[in-house]
N, C-alpha and C positions, 0 to 999 in steps of 0.2 A: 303235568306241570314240570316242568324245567327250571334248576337253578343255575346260572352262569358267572363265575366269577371270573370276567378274561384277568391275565396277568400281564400283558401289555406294558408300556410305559404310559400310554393316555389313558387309560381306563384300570389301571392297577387296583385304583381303591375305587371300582364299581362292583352292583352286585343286580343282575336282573333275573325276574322271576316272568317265563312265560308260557301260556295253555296254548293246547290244543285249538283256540280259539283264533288264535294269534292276537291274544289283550296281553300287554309286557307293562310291567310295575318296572320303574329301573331305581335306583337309589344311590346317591352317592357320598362314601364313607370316608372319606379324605378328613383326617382330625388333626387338629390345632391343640395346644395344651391345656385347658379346660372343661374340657368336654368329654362324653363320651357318647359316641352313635354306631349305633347298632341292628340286629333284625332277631328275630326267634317266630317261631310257628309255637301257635296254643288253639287249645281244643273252643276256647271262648276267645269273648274281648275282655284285656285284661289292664290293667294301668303296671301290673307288679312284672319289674324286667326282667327277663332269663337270659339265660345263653341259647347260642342256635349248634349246641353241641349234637344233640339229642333231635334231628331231626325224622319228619313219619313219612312215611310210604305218600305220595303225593301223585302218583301216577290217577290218570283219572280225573284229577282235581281241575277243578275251572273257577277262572275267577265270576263272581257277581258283580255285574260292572256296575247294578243299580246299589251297593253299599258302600258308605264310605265313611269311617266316623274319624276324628280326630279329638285325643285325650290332651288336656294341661293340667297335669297333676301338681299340687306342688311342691312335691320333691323332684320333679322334673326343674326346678329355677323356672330357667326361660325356657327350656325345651320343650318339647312336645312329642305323642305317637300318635302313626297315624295307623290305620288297623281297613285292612282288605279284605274281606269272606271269599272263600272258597267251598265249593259244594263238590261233592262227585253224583253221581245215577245213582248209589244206593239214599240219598241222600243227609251222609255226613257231611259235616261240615270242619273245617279248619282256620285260623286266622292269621294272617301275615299282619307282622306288626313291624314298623318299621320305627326307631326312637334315635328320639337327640336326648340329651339330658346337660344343659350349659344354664353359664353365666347372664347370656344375655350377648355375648361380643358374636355369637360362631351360629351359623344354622347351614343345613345340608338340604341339599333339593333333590324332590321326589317327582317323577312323572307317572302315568295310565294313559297306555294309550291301546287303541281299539284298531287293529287293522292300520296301523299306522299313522292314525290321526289323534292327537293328544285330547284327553278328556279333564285331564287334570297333572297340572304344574305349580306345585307348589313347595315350600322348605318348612321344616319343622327346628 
């Protein structure tokens, strides 16, 4: 697994995550003043936010492209997280959580895609 944050002028505030598979999660983190959107890796699925200071050894890691859950907590407001499993061979497991946490005014849009062709496009 790979994480990429170009620093570009178009794509400054992206963040993509992609396997060995070639499945890419891409996210975009472009914020507006009441909001806050974000990503972190947990050993579960979780609702409670982190930071992604503390990132794990991810080599290995592949996404499941058959899970997908999406949390609206409500301390999230209107936001929402949206949570990807990753497996490796021995099989451990990891979870990409990608989070909006707003008003109701602001939402950031997430894609999955498999080989190039989009499996899911959606904002949180």
């Amino acid at each position: 697994m790979k994480i990429f944050t170009p620093k570009t002028a178009y794509w400054e505030n992206k963040v993509n995550f992609v396997d060995d598979n070639n499945v890419l999660v891409g996210y975009d983190l472009s914020q507006c003043c009441c909001e806050h959107a974000d990503w972190f890796i947990a050993d579960e699925p979780t609702s409670h936010i982190r930071g992604n200071e503390d990132l794990p050894d991810l080599d290995g890691f592949q996404f499941d492209t058959e899970f997908f859950e999406e949390k609206a907590e409500r301390h999230h407001d209107a936001g929402a997280t949206a949570i990807f499993r990753m497996v490796n061979a021995a099989g451990e497991e990891k979870y990409l959580h990608l989070f909006n946490i707003h008003n109701g005014y602001y939402s950031h849009g997430f894609t999955m895609s498999v080989n190039g062709e989009t499996i899911k496009n959606e904002v949180l």
